[in-house]
C-alpha positions as CSV (number, residue, x, y, z in Angstrom):
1,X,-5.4,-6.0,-15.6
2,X,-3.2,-5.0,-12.9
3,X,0.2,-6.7,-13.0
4,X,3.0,-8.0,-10.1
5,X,6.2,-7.9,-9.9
6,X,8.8,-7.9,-7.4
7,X,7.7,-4.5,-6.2
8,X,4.2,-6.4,-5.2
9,X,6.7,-7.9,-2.1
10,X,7.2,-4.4,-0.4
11,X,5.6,-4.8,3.4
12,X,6.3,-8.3,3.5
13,X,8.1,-7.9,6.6
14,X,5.8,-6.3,8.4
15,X,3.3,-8.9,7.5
16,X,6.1,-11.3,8.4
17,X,5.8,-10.0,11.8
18,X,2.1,-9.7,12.1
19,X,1.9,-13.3,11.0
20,X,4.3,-14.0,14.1
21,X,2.2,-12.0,16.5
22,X,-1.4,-13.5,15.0
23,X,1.0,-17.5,15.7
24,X,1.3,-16.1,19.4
25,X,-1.7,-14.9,20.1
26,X,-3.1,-18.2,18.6
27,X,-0.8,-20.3,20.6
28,X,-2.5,-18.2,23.5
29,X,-5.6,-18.9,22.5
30,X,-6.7,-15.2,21.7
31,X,-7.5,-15.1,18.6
32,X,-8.1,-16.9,15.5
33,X,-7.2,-15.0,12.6
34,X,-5.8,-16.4,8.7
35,X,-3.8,-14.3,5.9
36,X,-6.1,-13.9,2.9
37,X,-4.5,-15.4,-0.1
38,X,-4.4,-13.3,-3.0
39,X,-5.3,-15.5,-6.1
40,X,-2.6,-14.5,-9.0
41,X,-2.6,-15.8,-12.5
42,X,1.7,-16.5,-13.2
43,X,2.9,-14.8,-16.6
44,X,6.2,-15.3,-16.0
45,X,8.5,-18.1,-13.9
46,X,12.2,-18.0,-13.3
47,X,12.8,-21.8,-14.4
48,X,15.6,-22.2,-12.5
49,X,14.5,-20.8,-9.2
50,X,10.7,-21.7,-10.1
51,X,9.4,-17.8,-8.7
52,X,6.9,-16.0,-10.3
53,X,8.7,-13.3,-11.6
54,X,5.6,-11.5,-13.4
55,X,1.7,-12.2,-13.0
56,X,-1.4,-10.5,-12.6
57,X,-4.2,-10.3,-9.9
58,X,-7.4,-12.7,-11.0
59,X,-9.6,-10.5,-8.8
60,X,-9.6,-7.6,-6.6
61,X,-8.4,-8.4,-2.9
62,X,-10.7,-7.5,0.1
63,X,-8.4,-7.7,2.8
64,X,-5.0,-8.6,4.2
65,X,-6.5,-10.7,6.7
66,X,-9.9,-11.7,8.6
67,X,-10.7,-13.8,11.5
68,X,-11.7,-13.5,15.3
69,X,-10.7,-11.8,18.5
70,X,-12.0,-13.8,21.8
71,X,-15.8,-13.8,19.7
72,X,-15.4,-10.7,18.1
73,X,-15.0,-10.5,14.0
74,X,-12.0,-8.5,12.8
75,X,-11.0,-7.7,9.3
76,X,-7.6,-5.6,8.8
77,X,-5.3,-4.4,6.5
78,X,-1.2,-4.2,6.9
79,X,0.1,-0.9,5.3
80,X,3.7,0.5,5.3
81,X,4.3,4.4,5.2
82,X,7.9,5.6,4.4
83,X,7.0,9.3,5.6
84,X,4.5,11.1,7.5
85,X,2.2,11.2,5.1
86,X,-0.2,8.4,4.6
87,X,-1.8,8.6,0.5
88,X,-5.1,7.1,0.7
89,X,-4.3,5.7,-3.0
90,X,-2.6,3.1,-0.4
91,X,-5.8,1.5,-0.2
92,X,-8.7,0.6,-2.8
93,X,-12.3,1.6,-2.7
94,X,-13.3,-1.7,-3.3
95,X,-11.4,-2.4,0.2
96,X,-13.2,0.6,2.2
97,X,-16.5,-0.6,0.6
98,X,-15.4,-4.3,2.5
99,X,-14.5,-3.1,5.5
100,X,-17.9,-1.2,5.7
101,X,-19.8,-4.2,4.8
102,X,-17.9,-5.6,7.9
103,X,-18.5,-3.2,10.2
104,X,-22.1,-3.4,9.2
105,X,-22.2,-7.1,10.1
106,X,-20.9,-6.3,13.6
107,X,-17.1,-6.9,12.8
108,X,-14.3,-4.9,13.5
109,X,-12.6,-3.3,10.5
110,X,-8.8,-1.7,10.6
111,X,-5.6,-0.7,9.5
112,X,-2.3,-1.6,11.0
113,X,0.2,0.8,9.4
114,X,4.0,1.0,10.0
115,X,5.5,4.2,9.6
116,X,9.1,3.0,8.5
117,X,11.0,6.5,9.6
118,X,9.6,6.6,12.6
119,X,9.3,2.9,13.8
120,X,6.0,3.0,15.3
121,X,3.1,1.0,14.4
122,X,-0.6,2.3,14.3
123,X,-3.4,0.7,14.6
124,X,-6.6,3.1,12.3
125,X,-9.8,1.8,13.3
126,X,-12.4,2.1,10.6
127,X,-14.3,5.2,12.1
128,X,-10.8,7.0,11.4
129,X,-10.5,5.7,8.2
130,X,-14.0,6.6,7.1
131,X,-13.4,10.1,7.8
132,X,-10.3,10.5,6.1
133,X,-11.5,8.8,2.8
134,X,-14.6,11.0,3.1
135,X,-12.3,14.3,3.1
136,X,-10.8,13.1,0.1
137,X,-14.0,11.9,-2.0
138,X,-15.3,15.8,-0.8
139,X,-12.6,17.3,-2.6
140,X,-10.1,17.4,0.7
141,X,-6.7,16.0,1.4
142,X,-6.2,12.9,-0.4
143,X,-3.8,11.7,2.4
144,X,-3.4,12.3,5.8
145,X,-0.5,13.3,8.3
146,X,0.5,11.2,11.3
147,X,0.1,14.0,13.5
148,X,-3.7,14.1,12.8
149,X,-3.4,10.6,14.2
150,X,-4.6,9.7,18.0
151,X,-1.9,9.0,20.3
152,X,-4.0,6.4,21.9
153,X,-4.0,4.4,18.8
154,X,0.1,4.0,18.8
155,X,0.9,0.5,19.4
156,X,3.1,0.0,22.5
157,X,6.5,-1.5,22.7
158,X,6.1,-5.1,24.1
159,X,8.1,-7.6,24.8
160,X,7.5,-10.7,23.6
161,X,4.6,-9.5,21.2
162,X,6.1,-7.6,18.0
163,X,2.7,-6.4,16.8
164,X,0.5,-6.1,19.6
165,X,-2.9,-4.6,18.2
166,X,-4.7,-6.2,21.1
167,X,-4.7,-3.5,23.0
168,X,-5.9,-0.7,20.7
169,X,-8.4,-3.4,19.2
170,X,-9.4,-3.1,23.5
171,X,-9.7,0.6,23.0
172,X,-12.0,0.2,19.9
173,X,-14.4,-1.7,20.9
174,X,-14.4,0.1,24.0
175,X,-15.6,3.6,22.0
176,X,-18.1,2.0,20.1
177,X,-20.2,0.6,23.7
């Protein structure tokens, strides 16, 4: 049983912000994409505030969120990295093993991280990922560094769009024809 606690709320903000991108992008009629819920069992609630101050997770999560790109299935996942280093314990086999299933269905699997020092956002397509978890289950780095990362992959600074992944999403699909 794993349990939750205020701890469980760390990235919110950057999910706060894709949310806000995914509500533009929608109101643009570019994509169609919904937060996954993640279905908690409450141990505790503050009476007085009514939070759940301590629960536990009824079954493992897939994904942050899942939807569709202008006909194209995407499933992603928002990560926040407070160095340069990326710990793959960050993400769950049972997620990679999801994401595959995806891609193997045609979809579009990624990560968007944040790299808090830095302030950049990156946007790790699934081929990346792959090879990185694969290192690590061969006995390799069980992380990886942002300068292994592709520069192509940075999300630019745009206004009016505070998470645009649209345009590395472009790139990926791009690769894989």
């Amino acid at each position: 049983m794993t349990t939750w606690n205020s701890r469980g709320l760390r990235g919110s903000s950057f999910e706060d912000l894709i949310n806000r991108t995914i509500e533009k992008y929608r109101d643009n009629q570019l994509c169609l994409i919904q937060k996954v819920p993640t279905p908690i069992t409450p141990i505790r609630i503050d009476k007085d505030n009514r939070h759940i101050t301590l629960a536990y997770f009824d079954a493992k999560s897939t994904v942050d969120y899942i939807g569709v790109v202008q006909g194209v299935p995407v499933c992603f996942d928002a990560k926040e990295c407070k160095s340069d280093t990326f710990s793959l314990q960050n993400i769950h086999a049972h997620q990679v093993d999801f994401m595959s299933d995806f891609e193997k269905q045609s979809g579009i699997s990624f990560l968007l991280i944040y790299f808090t020092t830095r302030d950049v956002c990156y946007y790790l397509n699934f081929e990346q990922l792959q090879f990185f978890w694969e290192r690590a289950k061969k006995g390799g780095r069980k992380s990886f560094r942002f300068d292994e990362l592709q520069e192509e992959y940075l999300l630019p600074k745009k206004q009016g769009v505070l998470i645009p992944f649209l345009e590395p999403l472009q790139l990926d699909l791009t690769k894989r024809t």
